[in-house]
C-alpha positions as MATLAB code, in Angstrom:
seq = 'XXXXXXXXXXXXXXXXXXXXXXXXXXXXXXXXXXXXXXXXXXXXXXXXXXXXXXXXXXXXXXXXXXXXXXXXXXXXXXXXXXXXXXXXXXXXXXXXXXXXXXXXXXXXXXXXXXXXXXXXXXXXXXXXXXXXXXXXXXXXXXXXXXXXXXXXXXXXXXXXXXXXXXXXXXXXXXXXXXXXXXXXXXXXXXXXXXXXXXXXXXXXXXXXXXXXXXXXXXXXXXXXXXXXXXXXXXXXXXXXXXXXXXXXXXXXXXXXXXXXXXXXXXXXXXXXXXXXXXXXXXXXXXXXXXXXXXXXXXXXXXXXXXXXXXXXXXXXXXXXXXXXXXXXXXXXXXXXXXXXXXXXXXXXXXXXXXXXXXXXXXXXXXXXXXXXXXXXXXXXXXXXXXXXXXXXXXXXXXXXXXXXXXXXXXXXXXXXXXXXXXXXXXXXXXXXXXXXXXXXXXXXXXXXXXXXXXXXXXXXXXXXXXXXXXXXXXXXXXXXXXXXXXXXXXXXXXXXXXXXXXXXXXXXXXXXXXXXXXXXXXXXXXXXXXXXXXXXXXXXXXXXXXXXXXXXXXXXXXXXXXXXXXXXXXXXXXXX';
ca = [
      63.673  196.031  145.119;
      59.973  195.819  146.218;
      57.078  193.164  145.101;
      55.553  196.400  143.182;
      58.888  197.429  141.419;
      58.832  195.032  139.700;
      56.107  196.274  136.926;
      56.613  200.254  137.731;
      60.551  200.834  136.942;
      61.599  204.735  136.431;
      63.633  204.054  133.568;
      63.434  206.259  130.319;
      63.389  203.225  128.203;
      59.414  202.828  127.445;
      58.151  202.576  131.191;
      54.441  201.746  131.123;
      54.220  205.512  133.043;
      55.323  207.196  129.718;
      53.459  205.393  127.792;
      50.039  205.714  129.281;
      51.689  209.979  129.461;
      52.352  209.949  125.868;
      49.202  208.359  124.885;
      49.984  204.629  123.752;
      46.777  203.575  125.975;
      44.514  205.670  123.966;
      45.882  204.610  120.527;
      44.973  200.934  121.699;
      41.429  202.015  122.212;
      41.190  203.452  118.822;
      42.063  200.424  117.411;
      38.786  198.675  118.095;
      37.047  202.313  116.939;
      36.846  204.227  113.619;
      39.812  205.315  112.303;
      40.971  209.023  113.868;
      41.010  212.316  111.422;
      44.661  213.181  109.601;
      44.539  215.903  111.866;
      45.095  213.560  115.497;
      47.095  210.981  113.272;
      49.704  214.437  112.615;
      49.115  215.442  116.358;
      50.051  212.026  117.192;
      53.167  212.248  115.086;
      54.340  215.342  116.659;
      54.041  213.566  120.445;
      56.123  210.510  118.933;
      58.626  212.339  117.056;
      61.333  209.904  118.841;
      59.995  206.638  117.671;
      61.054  204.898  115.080;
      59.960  205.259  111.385;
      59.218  202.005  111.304;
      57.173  201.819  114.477;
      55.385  205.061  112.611;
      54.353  203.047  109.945;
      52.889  199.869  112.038;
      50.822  202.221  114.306;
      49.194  203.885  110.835;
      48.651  200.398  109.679;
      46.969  200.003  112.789;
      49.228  196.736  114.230;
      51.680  198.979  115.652;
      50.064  199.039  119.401;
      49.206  194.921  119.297;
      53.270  194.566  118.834;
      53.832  196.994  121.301;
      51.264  195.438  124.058;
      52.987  191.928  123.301;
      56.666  193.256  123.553;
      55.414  195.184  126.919;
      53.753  191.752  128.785;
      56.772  190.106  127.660;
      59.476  191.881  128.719;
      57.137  192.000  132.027;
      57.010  188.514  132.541;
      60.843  187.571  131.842;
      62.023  190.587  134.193;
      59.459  189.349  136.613;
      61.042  185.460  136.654;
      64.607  186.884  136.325;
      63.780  189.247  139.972;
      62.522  186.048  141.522;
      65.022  183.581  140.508;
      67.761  186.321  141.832;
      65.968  186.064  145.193;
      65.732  182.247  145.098;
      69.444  182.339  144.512;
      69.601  184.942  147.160;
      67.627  182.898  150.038;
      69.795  180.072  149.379;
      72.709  181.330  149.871;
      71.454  183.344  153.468;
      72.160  181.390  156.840;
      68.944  179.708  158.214;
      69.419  182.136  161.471;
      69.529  185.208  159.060;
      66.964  184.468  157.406;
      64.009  183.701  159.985;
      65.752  184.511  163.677;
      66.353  187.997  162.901;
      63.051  188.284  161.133;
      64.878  189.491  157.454;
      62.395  188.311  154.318;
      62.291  188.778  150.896;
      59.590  189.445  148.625;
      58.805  185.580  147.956;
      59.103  185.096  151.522;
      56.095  187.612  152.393;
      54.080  187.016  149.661;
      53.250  183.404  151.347;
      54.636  182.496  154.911;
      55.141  184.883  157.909;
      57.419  183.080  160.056;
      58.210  184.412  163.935;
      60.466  183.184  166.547;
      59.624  182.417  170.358;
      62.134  184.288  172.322;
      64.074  181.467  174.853;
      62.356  180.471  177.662;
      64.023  181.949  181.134;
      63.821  179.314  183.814;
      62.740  180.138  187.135;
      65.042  179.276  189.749;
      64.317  176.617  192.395;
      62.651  177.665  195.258;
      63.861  175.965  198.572;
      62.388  172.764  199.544;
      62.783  170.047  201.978;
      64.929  168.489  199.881;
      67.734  170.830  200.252;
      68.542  168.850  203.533;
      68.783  165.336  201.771;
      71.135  166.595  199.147;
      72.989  168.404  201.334;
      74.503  164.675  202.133;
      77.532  163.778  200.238;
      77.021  159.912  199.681;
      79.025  160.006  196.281;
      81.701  159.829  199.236;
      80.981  155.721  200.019;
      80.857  153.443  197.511;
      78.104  152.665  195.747;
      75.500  150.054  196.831;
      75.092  148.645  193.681;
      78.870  148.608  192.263;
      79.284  145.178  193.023;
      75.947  143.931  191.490;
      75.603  141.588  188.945;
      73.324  141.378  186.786;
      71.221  137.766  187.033;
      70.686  134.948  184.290;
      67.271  135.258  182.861;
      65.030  133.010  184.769;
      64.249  129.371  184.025;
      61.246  128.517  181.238;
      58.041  128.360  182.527;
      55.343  126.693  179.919;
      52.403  128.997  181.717;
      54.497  132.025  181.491;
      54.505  133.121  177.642;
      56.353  136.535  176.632;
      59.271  138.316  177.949;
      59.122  138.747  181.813;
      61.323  141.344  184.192;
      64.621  141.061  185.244;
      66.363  142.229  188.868;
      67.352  145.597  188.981;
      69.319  146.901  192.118;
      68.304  150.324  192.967;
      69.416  152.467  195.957;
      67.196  153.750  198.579;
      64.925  156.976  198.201;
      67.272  159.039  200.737;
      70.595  158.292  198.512;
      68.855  158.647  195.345;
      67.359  161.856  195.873;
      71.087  162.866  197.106;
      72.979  161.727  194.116;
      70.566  164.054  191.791;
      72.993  166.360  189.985;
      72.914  169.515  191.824;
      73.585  171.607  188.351;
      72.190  170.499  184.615;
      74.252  168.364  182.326;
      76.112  170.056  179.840;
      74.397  169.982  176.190;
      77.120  169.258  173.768;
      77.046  171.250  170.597;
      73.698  173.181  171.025;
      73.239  176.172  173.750;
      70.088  177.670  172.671;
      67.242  176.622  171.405;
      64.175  178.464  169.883;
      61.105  177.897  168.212;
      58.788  178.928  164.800;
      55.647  180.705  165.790;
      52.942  180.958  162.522;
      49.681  182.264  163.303;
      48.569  180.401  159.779;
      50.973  177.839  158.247;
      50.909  177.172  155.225;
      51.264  173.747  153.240;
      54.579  174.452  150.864;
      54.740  170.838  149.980;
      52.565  167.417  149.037;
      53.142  165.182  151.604;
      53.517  165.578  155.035;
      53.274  167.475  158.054;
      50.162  169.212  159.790;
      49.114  172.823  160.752;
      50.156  171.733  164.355;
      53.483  170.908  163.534;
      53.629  174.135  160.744;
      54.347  171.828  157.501;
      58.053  172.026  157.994;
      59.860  171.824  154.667;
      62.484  169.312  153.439;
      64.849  172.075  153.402;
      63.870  173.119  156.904;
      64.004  169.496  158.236;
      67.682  168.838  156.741;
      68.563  172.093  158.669;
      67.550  171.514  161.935;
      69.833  168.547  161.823;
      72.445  170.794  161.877;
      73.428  171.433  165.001;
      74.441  175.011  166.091;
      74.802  176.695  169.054;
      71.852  178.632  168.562;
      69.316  177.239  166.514;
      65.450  177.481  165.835;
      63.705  174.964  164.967;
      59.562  173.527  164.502;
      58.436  171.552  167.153;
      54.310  171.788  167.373;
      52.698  174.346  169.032;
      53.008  177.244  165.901;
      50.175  178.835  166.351;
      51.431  180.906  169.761;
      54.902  180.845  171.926;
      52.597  179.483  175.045;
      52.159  176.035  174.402;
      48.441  175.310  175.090;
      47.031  178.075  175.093;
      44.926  178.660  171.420;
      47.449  176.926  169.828;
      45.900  173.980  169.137;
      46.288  170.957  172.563;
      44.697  173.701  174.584;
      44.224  173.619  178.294;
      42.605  175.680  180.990;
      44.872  178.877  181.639;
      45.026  177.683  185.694;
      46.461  174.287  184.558;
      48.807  176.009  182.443;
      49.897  177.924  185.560;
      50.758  175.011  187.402;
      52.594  173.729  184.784;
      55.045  176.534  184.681;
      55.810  176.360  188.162;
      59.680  174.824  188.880;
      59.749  170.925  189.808;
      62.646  169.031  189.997;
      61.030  166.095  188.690;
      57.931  165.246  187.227;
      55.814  161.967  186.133;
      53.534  162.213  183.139;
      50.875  160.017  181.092;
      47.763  160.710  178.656;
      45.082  158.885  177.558;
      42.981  159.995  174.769;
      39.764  158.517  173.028;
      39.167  156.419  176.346;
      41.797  153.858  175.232;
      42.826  153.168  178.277;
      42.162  152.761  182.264;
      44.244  154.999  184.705;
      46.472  152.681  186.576;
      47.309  153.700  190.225;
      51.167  154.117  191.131;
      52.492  152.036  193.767;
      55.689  152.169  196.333;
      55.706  155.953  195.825;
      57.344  157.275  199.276;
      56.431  160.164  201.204;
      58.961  162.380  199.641;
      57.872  161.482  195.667;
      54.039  161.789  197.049;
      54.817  165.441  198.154;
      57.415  166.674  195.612;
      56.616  164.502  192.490;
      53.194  165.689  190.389;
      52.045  163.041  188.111;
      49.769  164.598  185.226;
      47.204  162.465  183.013;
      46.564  164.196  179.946;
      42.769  163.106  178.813;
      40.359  164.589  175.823;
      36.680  165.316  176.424;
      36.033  161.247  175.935;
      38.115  159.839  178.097;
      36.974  163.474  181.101;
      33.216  162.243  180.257;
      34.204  158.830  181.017;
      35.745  159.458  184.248;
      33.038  161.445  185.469;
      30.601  158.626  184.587;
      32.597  156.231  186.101;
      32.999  158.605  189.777;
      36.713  158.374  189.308;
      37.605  162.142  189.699;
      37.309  163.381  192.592;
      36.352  167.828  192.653;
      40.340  168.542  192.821;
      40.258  166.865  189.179;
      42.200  164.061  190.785;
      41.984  160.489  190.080;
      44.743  159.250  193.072;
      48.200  160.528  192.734;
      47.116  161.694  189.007;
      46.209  165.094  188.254;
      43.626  165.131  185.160;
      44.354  167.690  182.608;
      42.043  168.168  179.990;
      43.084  169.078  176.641;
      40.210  170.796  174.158;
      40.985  170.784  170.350;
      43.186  167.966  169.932;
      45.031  168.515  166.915;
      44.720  165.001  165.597;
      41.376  162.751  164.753;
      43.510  160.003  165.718;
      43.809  159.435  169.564;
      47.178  157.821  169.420;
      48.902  160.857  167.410;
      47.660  162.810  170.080;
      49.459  160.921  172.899;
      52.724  162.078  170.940;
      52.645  165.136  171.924;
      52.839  165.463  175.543;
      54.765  161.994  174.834;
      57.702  163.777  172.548;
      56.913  167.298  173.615;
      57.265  167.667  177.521;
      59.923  170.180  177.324;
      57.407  172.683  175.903;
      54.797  171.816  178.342;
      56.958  172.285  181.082;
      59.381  174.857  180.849;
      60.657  174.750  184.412;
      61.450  170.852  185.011;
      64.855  169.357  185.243;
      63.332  165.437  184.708;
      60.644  163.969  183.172;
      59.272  160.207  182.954;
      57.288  159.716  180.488;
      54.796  155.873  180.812;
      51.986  155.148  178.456;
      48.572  155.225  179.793;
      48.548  151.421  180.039;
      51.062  151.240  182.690;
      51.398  150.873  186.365;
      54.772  152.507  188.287;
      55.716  150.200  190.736;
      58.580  151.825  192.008;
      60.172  155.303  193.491;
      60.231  158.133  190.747;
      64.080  159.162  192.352;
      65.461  155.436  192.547;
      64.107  155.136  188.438;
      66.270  158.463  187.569;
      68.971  156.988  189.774;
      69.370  153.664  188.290;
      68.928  155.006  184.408;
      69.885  158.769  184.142;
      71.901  159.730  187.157;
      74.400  156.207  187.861;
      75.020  156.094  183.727;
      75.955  159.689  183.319;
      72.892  159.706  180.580;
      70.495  162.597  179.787;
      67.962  160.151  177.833;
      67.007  156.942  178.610;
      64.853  154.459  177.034;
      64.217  150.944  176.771;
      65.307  148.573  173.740;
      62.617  146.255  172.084;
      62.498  142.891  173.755;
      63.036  140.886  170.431;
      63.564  143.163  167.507;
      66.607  145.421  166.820;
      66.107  146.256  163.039;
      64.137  149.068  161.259;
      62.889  147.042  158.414;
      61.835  143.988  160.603;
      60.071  146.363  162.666;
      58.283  148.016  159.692;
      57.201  144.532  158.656;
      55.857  143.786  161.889;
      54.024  146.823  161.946;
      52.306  146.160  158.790;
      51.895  142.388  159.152;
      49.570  143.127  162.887;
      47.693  146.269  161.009;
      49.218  149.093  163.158;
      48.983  151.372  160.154;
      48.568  150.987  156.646;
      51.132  149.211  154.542;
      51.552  152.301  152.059;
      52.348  155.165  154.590;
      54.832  152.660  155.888;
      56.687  151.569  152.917;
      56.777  155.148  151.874;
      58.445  155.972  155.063;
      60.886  153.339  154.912;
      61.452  153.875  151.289;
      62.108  157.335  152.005;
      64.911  156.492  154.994;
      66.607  154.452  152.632;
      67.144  156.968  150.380;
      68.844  158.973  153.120;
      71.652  155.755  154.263;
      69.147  153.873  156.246;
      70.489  150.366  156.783;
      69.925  147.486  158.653;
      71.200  146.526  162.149;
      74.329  144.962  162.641;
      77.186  144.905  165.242;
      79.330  147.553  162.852;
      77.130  149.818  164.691;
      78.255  148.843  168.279;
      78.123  150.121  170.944;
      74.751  151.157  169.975;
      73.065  148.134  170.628;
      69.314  148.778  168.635;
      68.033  150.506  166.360;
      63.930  149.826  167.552;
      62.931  151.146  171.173;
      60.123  149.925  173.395;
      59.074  153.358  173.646;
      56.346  152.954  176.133;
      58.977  154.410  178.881;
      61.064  157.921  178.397;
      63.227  159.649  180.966;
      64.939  163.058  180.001;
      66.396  165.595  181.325;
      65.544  168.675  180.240;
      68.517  170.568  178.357;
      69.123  172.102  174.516;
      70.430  168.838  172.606;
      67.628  166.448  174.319;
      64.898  168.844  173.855;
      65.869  169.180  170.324;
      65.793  165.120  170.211;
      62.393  164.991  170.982;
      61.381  168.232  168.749;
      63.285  166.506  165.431;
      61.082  162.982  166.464;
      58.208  164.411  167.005;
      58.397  166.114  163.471;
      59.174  163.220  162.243;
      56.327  161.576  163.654;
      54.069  164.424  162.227;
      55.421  164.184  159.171;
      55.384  160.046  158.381;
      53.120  157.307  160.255;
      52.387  157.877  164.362;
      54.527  154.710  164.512;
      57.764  156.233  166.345;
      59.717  153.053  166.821;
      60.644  153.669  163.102;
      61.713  157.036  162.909;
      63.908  156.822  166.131;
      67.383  155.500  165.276;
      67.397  158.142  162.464;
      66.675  160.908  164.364;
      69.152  159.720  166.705;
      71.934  158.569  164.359;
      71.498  162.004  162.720;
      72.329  163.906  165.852;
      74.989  161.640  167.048;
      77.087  162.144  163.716;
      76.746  165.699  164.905;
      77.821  165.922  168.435;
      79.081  163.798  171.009;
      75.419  162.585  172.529;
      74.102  159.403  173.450;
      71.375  157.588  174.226;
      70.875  155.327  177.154;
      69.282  152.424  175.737;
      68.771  149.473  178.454;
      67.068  146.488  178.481;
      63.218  145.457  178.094;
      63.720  143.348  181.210;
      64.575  145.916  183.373;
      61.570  148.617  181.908;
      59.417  145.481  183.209;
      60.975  145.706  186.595;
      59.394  148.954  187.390;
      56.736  149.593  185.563;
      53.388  146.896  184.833;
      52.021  146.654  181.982;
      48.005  146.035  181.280;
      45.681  145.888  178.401;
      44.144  148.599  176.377;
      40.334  149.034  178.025;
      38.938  147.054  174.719;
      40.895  144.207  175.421;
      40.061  144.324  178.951;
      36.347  144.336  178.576;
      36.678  141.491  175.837;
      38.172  139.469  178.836;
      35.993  140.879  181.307;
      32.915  139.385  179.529;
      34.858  135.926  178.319;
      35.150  135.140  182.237;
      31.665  136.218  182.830;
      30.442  133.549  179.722;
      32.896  131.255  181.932;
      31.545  131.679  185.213;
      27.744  131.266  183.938;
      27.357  129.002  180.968;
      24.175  128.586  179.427;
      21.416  126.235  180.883;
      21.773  122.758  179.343;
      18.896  121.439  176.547;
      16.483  119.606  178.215;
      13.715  117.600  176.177;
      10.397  117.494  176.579;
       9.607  114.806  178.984;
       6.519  113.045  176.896;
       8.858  113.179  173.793;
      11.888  111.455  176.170;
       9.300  108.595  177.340;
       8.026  108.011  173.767;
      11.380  107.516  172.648;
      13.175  105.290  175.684;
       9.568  103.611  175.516;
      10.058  102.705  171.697;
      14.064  102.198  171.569;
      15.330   98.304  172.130;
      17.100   96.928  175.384;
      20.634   97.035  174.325;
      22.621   94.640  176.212;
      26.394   95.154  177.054;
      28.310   93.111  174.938;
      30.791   90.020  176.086;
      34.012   90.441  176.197;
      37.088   88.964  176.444;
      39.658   88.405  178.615;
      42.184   90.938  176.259;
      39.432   93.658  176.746;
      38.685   92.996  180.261;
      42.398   93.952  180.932;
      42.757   96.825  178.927;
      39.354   98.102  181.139;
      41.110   97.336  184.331;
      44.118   99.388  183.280;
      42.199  102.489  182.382;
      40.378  102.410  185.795;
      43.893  102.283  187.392;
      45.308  105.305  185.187;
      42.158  107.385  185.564;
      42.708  106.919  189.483;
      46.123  107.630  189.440;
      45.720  111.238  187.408;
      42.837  111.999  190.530;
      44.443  111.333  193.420;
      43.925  113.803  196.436;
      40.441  115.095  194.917;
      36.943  113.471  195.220;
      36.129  112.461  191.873;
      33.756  109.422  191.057;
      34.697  108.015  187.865;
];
């Protein structure tokens, strides 16, 4: 059944076709003219010979064709709602991957979204490198370095110290890290293949939620993609074209976007958007990491300009080890929603990389790209790694802490929360050992790039999209979801150790405010001086006071402040 079968059926019960054929149309005209001669009331008699007497009789009394129009648009509309609730019933009952992967639609379907699929991406093969002749050595034979290391007691107090501080971490050296890299992928339990929407205009189907980015995802369609298959399709950004990046809103330059599609085994990436931040240099990168390793800064237009200004980048659009890519028509108006999505989304970015670390823009690496996969990914069996909060494990605390220091506002917040608990969200408690937290520090990601984590990422980025930019808070569901699924876990170590390797500075506002605080320091303002002539007048004018007796009580207690205030100066020159 078509969209336009719907009013035009080819039945021989009164189809609008006969009727206009056997003259009803005209006899509605006539009803706003004269009345027509006995002569065409007779004619008309003869055409409608099969009608009713009775319908005879309304038509003379000239109500006959009001009925008729009424009966006509109603039997329209009820056919009409019983056609689309027998495709409603229809779509729900067809498999997800029917319905959009093989491209099959019904009526409802076309009359307001046209959903596509981008095919799977192929992955290039690796070409040779001069780290074939590294991993060619077999040091899983010996034992491990670190298998007899244990892990230290946190350090003593220290009063000038405030705040969590980092912890010892053994890692191996460069040469046996880069050899204990996993010479094939991990497997990806549950999903194979993954896919993704393409919608050259979404469409808003609900309230609340979601952006034209992210292509407004239904609640139907999020529930699904939690569903793990072996071939699945899912949202995740980018809907406007199957090349992330280019005109699909977070565009960049079509010779950047070559480079990214070249193979790497391993890759370091960062953004900073809105200027928030100052680029901080890596450090105790070797030669091997230097040459094999890229590190890309995303930036906007504000933070480029900036740069410039500032004769950071250098004419190979470097700034050090980072290479600046600039993304035009962000798809946020807030700069740290933007960060998300090379943050959540480096799979699509960079179809041809086995690893990715993710740091925030604020943070310094202070240590070897391969010995950080080694320690967290590689030595714990793990395909995702990231780093626990240092002091809160629970949702709901973290929500309240969120709203209580102003990160967003209190309403998007609750409503998210709210909206959780509906689902089974509860609070943290051992029951749900061995995960040990339900809030991340997520400053720090390292993946590897397979089906079930890149659908990790896809599912919290949408969830991101479609609540607050806050991601500590949609995490553990996300996660929890897909672990009830599969067999999949997260490597979730301590805050302590994140510290170890990477440094962490202040956004660029806070580091101007101290900036100029030590400049007020190191110059205070000139002291008040009097005019001399008024000074005179008034020593001139004032009484000699003289210093009053004392006693032999306050004699002593003088003697034994001079003593004390000696005592506290010893070792510097300091006339009291």
């Amino acid at each position: 059944m078509t969209g336009w079968s719907l009013g035009l059926r080819t039945g021989s019960d009164g189809s609008l076709q006969q009727l206009a054929q056997n003259g009803v149309y005209h006899s509605q005209n006539s009803f706003f003219s004269r009345k027509g001669s006995k002569t065409s009331l007779s004619g008309f008699r003869e055409k409608e010979k099969w009608l009713p007497s009775i319908c005879r009789f309304l038509v003379r009394k000239q109500v006959g064709m009001l009925i008729l129009v009424v009966f006509a648009l109603l039997a329209f509309v009820v056919g009409f709602s019983m056609v689309n609730k027998d495709d409603a019933s229809r779509d729900s009952k067809l498999d997800f991957k029917e319905r959009f992967e093989n491209n099959t639609y019904h009526v409802s379907a076309l009359l307001t979204r046209k959903v596509m699929v981008c095919g799977e991406n192929k992955a290039q093969l690796p070409p040779p490198h001069a780290l074939a002749m590294i991993q060619a050595k077999d040091f899983t034979a010996f034992p491990h370095p670190c298998q007899n290391f244990a892990f230290p007691p946190p350090p003593p107090g220290d009063s000038r110290r405030i705040g969590p501080r980092p912890c010892r971490v053994c890692y191996v050296p460069v040469e046996q890290a880069i050899a204990r890299m996993p010479r094939v992928p991990s497997a990806s339990p549950g999903l194979q293949h993954l896919t993704y929407f393409h919608e050259q205009i979404p469409i808003k189907t609900e309230p609340h939620g979601g952006s034209a980015f992210g292509g407004y995802p239904s609640l139907v369609e999020r529930n699904m993609s939690f569903d793990i298959k072996e071939s699945m399709t899912v949202h995740c950004g980018f809907v406007r074209g199957c090349r992330p990046g280019d005109r699909t809103g977070f565009d960049i330059n079509a010779a950047d976007l070559k480079k990214m599609e070249k193979y790497h085994d391993i890759i370091v990436a960062s953004a900073i958007f809105g200027n928030y931040d100052v680029i901080q240099q890596p450090k105790n990168s070797g030669k091997i990491a230097q040459e094999n390793v890229p590190f890309y800064m995303f930036v906007d237009e504000e933070t480029e300009a900036s740069l410039k200004n500032s004769s950071l980048l250098d004419s190979r659009n470097r700034v050090g080890l980072w290479r600046i890519i600039l993304v035009r028509n962000v798809p946020y108006s807030d700069a740290r929603r933007n960060g998300k999505v090379p943050k959540l989304l480096l799979h699509r970015l960079f179809p041809n990389v086995r690893y990715s670390i993710w740091i925030d823009g604020k943070l310094q690496l202070v240590v070897d790209p391969y010995q950080i996969l080694e320690r967290f990914l590689w030595r714990q069996n793990a395909t995702f790694a990231i780093s626990r909060h240092y002091r809160r494990f629970d949702v709901f605390e973290e929500a309240e802490a969120n709203k209580a220091a102003g990160k967003y506002d209190n309403v998007s917040i609750d409503h998210q929360i709210d909206f959780y608990k509906k689902e089974g969200l509860t609070a943290y408690s051992e029951a749900k050992l061995p995960i040990t937290s339900d809030v991340p520090e997520g400053c720090v990601i390292m993946k590897e790039h397979i089906p079930i984590t890149n659908l990790f990422t896809c599912l919290w980025f949408n969830e991101v999209d479609r609540f607050t930019s806050r991601d500590q808070l949609s995490f553990s569901t996300v996660r929890d979801k897909l672990m009830a699924k599969v067999s999949w876990n997260v490597n979730m170590f301590l805050d302590c150790e994140r510290r170890n390797f990477v440094i962490q500075a202040y956004h660029r506002d806070l580091l101007e405010q101290r900036a100029h605080m030590t400049v007020l320091r190191s110059h205070p303002p000139p002291a008040l001086v009097r005019d001399k002539s008024v000074r005179d007048s008034s020593t001139s004018k004032s009484p000699v006071r003289r210093p009053p007796k004392h006693g032999k009580g306050e004699r002593k207690s003088n003697s034994r402040r001079h003593r004390r205030a000696g005592s506290g100066n010893r070792g510097s020159s300091t006339t009291i």
